[in-house]
C-alpha positions as a Markdown table, in Angstrom:
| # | Residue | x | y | z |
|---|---|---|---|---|
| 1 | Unk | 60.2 | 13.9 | -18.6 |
| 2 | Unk | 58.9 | 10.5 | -19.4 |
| 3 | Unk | 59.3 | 9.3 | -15.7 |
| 4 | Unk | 57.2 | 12.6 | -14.7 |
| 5 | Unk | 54.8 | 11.7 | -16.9 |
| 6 | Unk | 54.8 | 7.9 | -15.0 |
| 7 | Unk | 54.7 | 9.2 | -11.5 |
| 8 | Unk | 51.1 | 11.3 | -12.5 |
| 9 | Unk | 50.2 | 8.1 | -13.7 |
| 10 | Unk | 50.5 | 5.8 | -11.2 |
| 11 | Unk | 49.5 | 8.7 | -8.5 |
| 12 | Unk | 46.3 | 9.0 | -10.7 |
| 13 | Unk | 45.8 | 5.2 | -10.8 |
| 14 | Unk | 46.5 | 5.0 | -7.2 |
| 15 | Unk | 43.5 | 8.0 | -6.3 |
| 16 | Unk | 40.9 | 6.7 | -8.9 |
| 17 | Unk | 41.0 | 3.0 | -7.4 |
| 18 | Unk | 38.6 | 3.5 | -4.3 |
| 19 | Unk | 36.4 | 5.4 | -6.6 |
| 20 | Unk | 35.8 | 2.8 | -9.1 |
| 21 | Unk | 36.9 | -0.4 | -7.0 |
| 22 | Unk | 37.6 | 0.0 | -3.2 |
| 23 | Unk | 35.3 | -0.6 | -0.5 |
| 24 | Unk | 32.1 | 2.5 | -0.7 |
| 25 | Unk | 32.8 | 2.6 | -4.5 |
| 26 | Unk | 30.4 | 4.2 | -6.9 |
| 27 | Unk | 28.4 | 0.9 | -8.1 |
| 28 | Unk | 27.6 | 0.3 | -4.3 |
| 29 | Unk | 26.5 | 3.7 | -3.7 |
| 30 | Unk | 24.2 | 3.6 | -6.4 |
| 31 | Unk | 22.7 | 0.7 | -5.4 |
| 32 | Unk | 22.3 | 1.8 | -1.7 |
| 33 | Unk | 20.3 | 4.9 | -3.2 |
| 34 | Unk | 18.1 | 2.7 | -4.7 |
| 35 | Unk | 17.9 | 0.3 | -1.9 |
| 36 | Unk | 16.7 | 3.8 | 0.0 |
| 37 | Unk | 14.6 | 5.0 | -2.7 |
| 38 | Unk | 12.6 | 1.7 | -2.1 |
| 39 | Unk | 12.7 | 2.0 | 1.6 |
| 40 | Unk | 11.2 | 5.6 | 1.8 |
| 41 | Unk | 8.1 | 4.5 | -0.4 |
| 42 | Unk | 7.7 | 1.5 | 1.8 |
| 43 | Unk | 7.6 | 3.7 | 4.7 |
| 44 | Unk | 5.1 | 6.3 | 3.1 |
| 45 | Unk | 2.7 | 3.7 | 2.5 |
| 46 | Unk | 3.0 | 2.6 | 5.9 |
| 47 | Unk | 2.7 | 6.0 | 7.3 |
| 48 | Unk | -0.7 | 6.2 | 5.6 |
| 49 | Unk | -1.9 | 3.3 | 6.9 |
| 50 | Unk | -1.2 | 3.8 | 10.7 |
| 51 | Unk | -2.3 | 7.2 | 10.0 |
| 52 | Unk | -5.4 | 5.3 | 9.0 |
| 53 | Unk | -5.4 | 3.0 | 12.2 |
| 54 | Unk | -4.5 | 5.9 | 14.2 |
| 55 | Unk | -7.8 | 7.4 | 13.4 |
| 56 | Unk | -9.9 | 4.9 | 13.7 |
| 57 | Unk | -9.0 | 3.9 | 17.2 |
| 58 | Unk | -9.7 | 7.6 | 18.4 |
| 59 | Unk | -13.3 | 6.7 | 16.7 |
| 60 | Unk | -13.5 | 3.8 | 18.9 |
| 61 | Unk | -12.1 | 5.4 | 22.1 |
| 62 | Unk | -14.3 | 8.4 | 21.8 |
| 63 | Unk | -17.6 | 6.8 | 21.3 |
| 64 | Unk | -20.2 | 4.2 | 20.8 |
| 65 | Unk | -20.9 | 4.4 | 17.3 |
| 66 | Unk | -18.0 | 3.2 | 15.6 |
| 67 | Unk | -18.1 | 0.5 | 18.2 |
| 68 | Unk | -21.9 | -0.1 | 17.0 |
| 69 | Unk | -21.2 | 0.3 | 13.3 |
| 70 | Unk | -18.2 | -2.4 | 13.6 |
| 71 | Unk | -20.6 | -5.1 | 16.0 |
| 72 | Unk | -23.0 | -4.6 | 12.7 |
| 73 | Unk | -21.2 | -4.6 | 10.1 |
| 74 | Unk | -18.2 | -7.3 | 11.2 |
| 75 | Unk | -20.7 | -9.2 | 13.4 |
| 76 | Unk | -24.1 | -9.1 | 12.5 |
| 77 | Unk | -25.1 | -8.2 | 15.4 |
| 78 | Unk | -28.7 | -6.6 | 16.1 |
| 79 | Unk | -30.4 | -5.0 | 18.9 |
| 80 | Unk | -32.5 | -6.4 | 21.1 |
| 81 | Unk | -35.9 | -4.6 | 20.3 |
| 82 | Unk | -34.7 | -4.7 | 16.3 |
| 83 | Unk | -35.4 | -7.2 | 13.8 |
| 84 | Unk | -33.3 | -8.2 | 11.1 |
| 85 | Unk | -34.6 | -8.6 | 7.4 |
| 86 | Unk | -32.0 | -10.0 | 4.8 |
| 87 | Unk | -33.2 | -9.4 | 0.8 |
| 88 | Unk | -31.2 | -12.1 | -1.2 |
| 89 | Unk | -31.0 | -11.3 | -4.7 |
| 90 | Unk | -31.5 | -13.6 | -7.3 |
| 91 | Unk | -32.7 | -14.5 | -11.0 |
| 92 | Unk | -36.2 | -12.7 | -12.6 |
| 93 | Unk | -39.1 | -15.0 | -12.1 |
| 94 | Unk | -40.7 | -16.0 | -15.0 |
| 95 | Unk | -43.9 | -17.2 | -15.6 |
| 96 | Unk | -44.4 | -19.2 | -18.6 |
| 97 | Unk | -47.6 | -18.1 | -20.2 |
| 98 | Unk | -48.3 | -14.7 | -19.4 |
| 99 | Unk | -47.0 | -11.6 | -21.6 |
| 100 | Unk | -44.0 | -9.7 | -20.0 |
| 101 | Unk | -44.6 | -5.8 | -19.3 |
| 102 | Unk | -43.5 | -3.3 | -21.9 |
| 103 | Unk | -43.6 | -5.8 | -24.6 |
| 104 | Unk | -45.8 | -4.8 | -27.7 |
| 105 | Unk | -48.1 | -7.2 | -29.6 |
């Protein structure tokens, strides 16, 4: 009986080896799941993007106005009977003397 028991043994030994240590065992398949579970959001956020792309050069192939809107905005480019006015920003002007508005005395 004891050599029964054995044989099992070693047949069990000998059909849980490529699970645990043979080539396709289950450490490298759970890494390759991961590996893929990386590679399918990397290629959802590029599918988004050149769905993005996709649509912006059916703008520019169907008309002028996207073309416009990029010359103005990427360019600063004007027309030719337009003229261009640029508002800077910058710090209140102060005069020394002289009472601010909506102060009270």
């Amino acid at each position: 009986m004891r050599w029964v028991t054995g044989i099992l043994l070693v047949l069990l030994v000998w059909l849980q080896y490529p699970l645990w240590l043979g080539p396709g065992n289950w450490r490298q398949v759970w890494h390759l799941r991961g590996q893929l579970a990386q590679q399918n959001a990397l290629d959802g956020r590029l599918a988004v993007r050149n769905e993005a792309m996709r649509a912006e050069v059916q703008d520019l192939k169907q008309g002028l106005a996207a073309v416009e809107e990029r010359a103005r905005m990427e360019l600063g480019m004007v027309r030719k009977d337009e003229v261009y006015f640029q508002i800077l920003e910058g710090p209140p002007v102060t005069t020394g003397g002289q009472e601010q508005v909506g102060q009270a005395k």
